[in-house]
Z-matrix of the N, CA and C atoms (Angstrom, degrees):
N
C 1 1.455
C 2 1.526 1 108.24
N 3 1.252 2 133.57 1 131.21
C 4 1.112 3 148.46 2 -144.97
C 5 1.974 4 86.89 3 -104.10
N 6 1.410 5 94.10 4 155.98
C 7 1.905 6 94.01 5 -177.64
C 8 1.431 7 106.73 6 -76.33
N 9 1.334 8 131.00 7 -37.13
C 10 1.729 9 118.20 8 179.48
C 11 1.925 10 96.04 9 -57.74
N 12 1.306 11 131.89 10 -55.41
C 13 1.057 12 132.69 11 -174.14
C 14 1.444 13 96.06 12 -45.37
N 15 1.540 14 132.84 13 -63.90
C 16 1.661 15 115.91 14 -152.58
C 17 1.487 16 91.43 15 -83.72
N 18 1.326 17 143.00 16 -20.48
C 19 1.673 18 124.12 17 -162.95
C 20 2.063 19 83.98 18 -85.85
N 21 1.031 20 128.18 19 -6.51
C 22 1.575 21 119.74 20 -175.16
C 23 1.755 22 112.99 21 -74.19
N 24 1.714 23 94.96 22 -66.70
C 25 1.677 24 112.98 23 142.57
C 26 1.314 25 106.28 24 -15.30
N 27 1.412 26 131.31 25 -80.75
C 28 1.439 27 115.96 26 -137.89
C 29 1.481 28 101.90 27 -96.88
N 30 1.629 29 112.07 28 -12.66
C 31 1.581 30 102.45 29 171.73
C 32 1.569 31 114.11 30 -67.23
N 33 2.086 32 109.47 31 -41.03
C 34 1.469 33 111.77 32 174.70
C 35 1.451 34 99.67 33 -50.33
N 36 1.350 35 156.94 34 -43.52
C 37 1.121 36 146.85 35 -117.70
C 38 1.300 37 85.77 36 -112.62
N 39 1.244 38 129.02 37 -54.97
C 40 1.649 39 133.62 38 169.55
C 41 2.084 40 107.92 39 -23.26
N 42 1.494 41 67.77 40 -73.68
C 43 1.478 42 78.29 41 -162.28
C 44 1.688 43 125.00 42 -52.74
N 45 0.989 44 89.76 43 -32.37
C 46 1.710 45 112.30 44 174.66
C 47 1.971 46 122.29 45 -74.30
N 48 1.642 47 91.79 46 -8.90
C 49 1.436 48 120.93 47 168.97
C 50 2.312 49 101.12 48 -89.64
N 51 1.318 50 89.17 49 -80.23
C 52 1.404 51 91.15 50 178.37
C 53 1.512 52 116.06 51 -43.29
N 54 1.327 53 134.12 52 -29.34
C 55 1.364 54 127.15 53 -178.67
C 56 1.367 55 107.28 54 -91.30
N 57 1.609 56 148.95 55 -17.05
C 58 0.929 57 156.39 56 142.48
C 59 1.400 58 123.03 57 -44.53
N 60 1.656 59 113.29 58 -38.49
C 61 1.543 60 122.38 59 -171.79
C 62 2.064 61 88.06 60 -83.98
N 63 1.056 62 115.27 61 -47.38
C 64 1.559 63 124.60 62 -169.11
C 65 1.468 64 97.61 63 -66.10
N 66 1.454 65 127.04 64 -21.23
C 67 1.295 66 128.96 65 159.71
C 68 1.806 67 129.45 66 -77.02
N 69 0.996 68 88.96 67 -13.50
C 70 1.742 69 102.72 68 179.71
C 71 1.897 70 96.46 69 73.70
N 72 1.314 71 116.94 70 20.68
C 73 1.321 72 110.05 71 159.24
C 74 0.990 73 131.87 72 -87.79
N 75 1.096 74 114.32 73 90.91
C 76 1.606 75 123.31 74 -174.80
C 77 1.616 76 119.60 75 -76.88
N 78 1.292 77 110.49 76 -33.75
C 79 1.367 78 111.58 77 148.45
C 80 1.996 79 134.37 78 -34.05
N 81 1.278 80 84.82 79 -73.69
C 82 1.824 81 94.13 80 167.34
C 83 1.634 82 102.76 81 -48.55
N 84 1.787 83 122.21 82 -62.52
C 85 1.222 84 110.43 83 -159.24
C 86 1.674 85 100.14 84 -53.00
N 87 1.063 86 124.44 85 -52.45
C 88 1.471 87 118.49 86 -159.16
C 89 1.511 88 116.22 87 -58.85
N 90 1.206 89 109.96 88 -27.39
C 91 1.775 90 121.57 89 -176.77
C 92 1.675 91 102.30 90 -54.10
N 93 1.393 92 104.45 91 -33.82
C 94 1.793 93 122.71 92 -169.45
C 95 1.238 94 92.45 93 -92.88
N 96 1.403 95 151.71 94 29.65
C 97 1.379 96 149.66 95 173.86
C 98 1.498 97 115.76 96 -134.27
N 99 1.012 98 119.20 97 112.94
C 100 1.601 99 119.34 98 152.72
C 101 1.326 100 122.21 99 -27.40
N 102 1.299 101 108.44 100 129.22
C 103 2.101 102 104.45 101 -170.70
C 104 1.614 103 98.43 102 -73.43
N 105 1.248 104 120.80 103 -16.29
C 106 1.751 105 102.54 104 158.87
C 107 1.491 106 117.17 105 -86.17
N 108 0.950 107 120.69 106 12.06
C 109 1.483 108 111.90 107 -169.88
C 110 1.441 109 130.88 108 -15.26
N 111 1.267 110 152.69 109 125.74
C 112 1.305 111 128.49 110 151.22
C 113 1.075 112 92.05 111 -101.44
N 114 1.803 113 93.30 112 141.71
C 115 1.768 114 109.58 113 172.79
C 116 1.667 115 107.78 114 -142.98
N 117 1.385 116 119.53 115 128.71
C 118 1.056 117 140.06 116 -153.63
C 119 1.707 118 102.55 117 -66.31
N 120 1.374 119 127.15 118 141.32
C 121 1.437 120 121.19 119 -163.22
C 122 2.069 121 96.81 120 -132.44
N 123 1.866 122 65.03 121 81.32
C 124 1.985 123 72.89 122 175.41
C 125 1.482 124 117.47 123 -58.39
N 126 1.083 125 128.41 124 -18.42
C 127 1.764 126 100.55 125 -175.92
C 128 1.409 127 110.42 126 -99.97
N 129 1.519 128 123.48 127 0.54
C 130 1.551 129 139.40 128 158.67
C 131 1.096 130 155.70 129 -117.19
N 132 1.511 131 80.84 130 8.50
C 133 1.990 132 103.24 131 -173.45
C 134 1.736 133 111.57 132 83.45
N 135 1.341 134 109.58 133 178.77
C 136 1.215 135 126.99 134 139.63
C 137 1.919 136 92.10 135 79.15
N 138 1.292 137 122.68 136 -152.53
C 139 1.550 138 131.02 137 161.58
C 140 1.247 139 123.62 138 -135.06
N 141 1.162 140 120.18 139 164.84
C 142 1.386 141 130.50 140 176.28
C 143 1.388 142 122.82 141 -102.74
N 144 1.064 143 143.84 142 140.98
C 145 1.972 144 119.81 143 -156.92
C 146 1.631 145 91.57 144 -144.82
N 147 1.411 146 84.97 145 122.61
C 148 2.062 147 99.49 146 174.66
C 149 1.445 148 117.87 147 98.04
N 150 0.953 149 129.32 148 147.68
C 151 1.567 150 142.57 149 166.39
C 152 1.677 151 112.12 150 -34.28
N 153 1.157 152 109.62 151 -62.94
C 154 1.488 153 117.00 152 168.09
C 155 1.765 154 114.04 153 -43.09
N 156 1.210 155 104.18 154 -68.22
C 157 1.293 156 102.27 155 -179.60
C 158 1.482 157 125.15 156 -56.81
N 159 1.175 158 118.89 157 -32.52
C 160 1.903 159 129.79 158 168.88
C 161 0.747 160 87.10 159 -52.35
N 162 1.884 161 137.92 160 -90.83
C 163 0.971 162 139.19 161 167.79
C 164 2.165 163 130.80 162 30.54
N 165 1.400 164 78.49 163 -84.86
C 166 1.531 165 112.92 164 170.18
C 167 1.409 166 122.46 165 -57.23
N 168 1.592 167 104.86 166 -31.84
C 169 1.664 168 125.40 167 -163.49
C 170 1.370 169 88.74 168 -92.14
N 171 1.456 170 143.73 169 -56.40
C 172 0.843 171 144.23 170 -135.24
C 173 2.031 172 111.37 171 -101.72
N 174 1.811 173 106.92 172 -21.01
C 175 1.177 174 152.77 173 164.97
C 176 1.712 175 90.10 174 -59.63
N 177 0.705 176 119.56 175 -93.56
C 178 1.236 177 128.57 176 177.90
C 179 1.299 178 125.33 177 -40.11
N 180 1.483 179 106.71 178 -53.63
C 181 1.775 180 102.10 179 -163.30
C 182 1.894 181 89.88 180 -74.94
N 183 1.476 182 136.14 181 -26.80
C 184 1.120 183 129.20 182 -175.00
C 185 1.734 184 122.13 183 -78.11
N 186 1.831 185 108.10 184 6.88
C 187 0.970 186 130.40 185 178.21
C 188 1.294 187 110.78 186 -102.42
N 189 1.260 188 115.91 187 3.22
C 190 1.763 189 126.64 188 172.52
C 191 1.388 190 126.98 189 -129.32
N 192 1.508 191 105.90 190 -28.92
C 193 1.643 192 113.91 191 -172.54
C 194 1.597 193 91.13 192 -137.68
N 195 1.365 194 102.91 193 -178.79
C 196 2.097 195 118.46 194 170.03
C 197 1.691 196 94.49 195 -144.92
N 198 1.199 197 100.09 196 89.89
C 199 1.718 198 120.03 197 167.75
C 200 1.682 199 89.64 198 -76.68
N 201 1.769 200 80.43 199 141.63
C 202 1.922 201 94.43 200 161.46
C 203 1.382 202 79.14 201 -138.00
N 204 1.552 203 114.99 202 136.80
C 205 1.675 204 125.46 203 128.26
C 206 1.095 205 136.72 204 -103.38
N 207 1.093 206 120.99 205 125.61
C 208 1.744 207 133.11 206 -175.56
C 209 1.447 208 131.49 207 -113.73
N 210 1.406 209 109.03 208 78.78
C 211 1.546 210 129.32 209 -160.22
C 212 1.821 211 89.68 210 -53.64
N 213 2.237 212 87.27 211 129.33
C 214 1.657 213 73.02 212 174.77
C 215 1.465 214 90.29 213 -121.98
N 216 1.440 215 137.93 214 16.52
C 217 1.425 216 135.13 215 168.64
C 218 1.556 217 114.54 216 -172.49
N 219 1.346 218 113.64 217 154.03
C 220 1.684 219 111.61 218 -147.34
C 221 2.158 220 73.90 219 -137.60
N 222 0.998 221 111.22 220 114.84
C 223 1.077 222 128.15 221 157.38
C 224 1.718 223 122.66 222 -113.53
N 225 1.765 224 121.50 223 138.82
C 226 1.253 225 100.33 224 -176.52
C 227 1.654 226 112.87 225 -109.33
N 228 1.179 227 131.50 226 147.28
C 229 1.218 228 101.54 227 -166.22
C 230 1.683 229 124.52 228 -110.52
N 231 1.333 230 136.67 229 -118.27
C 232 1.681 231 115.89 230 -174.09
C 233 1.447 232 92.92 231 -125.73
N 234 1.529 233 103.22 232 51.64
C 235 1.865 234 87.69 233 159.36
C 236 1.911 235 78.76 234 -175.46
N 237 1.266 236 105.02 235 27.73
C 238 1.934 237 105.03 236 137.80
C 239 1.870 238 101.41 237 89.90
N 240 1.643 239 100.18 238 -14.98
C 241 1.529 240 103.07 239 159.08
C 242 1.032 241 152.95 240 -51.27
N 243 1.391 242 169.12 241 121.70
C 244 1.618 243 149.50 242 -162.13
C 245 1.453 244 111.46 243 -87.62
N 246 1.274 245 140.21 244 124.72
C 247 1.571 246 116.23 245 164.16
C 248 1.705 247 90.83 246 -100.75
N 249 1.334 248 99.61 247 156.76
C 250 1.097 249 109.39 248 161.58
C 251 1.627 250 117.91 249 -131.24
N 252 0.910 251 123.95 250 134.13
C 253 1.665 252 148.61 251 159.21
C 254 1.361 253 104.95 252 -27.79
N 255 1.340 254 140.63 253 113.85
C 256 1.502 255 108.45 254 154.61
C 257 1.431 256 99.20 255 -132.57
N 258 1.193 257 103.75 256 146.21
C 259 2.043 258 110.58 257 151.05
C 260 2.166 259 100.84 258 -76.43
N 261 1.455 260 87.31 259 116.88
C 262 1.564 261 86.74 260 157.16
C 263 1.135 262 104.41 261 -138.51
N 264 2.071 263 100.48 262 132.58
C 265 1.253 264 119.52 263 163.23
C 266 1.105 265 135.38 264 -107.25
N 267 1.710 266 144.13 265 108.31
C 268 1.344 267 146.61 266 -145.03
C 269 1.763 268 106.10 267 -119.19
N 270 1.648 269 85.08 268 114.17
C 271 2.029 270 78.18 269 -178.78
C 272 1.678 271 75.16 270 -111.47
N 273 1.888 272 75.61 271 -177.37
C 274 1.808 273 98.31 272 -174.52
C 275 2.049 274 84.66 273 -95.80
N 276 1.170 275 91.06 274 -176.17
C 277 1.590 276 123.41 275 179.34
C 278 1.207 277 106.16 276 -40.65
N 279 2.047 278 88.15 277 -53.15
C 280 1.621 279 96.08 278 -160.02
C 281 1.893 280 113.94 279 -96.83
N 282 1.300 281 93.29 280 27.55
C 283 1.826 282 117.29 281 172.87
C 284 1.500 283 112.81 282 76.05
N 285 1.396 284 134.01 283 6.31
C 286 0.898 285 140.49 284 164.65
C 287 1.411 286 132.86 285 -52.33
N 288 1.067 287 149.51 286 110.29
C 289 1.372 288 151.95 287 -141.32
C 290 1.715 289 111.98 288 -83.23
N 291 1.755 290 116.68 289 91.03
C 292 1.564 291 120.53 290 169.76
C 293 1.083 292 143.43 291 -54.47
N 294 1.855 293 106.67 292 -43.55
C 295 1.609 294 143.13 293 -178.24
C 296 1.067 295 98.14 294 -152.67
N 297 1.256 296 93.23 295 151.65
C 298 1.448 297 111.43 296 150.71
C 299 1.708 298 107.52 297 -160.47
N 300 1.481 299 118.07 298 116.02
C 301 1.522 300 91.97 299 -154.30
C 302 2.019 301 67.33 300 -164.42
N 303 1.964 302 94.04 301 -175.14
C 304 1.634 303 113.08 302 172.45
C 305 1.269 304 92.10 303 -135.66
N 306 1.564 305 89.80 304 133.21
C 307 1.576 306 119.45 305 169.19
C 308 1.546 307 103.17 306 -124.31
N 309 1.465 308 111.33 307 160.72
C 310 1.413 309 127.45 308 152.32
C 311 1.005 310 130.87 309 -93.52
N 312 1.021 311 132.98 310 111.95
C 313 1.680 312 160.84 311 163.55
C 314 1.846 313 105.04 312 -55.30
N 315 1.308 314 126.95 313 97.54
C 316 1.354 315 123.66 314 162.49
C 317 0.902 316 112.89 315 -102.16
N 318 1.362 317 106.11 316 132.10
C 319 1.583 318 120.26 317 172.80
C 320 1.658 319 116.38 318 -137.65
N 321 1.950 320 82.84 319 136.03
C 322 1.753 321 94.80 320 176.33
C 323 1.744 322 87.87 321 -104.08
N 324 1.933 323 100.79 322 134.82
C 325 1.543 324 106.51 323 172.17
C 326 1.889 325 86.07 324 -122.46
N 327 1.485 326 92.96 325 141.09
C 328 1.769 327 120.30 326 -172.94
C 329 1.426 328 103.61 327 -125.59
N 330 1.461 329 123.39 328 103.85
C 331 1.825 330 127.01 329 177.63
C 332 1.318 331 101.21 330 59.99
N 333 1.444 332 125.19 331 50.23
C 334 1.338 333 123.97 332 174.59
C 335 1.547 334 146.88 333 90.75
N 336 1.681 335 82.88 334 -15.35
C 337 1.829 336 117.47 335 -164.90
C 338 1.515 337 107.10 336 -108.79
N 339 1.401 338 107.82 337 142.17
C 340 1.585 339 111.68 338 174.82
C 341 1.564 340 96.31 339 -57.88
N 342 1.186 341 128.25 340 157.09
C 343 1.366 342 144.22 341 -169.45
C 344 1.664 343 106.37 342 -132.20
N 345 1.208 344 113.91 343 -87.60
C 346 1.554 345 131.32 344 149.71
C 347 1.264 346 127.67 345 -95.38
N 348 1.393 347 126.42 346 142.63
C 349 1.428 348 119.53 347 146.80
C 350 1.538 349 101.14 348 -129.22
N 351 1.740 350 95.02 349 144.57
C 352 1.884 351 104.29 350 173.47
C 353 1.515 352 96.43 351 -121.90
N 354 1.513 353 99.06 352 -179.91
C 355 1.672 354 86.59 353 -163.80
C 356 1.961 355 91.82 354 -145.37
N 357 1.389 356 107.75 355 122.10
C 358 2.079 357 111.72 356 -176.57
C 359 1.334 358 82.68 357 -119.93
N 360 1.761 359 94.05 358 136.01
C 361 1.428 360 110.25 359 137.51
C 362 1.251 361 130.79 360 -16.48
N 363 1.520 362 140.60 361 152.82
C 364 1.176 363 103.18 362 155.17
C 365 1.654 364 95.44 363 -119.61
């Protein structure tokens, strides 16, 4: 598989993650995840590890805020990672406006599957 072919793959795979999470499907997102996953736990630091635990992280953090992310570019970078671009906007419950800002989304994908994601300022 040629590299425009696998960075195409992992942007569909991206994207089909971010519109699932913006769906509150947590089902779909996880199918696109490695059952070890580490996934970065922005409103507490540190990570969350496994399907279960996203799960829980994501259970939760949607029990306090309504995050949208909206990947606006999928770059890959020099050690085979994806960053991606996003606009994220975070209201409260009661629709009030938290963030609204761009971060980078890194991601390691392993046999097709999210593996890690960490998450920089940008």
């Amino acid at each position: 598989m040629n590299r425009q072919t696998l960075v195409q793959i992992q942007q569909d795979l991206l994207t089909k993650a971010y519109a699932a999470f913006n769906a509150r499907d947590i089902d779909s997102v996880l199918a696109l995840m490695h059952s070890d996953v580490e996934w970065a736990n922005g409103m507490e630091g540190g990570y969350v590890l496994g399907h279960q635990a996203v799960r829980d992280y994501w259970t939760r953090q949607w029990s306090l805020i309504d995050p949208h992310v909206e990947p606006t570019s999928f770059q890959p970078d020099e050690s085979g990672r994806v960053v991606v671009y996003v606009h994220q906007v975070v209201q409260g419950l009661d629709g009030n406006l938290i963030y609204d800002q761009m971060v980078q989304h890194i991601y390691t994908i392993e046999n097709g599957l999210i593996r890690r994601m960490d998450i920089q300022n940008s």
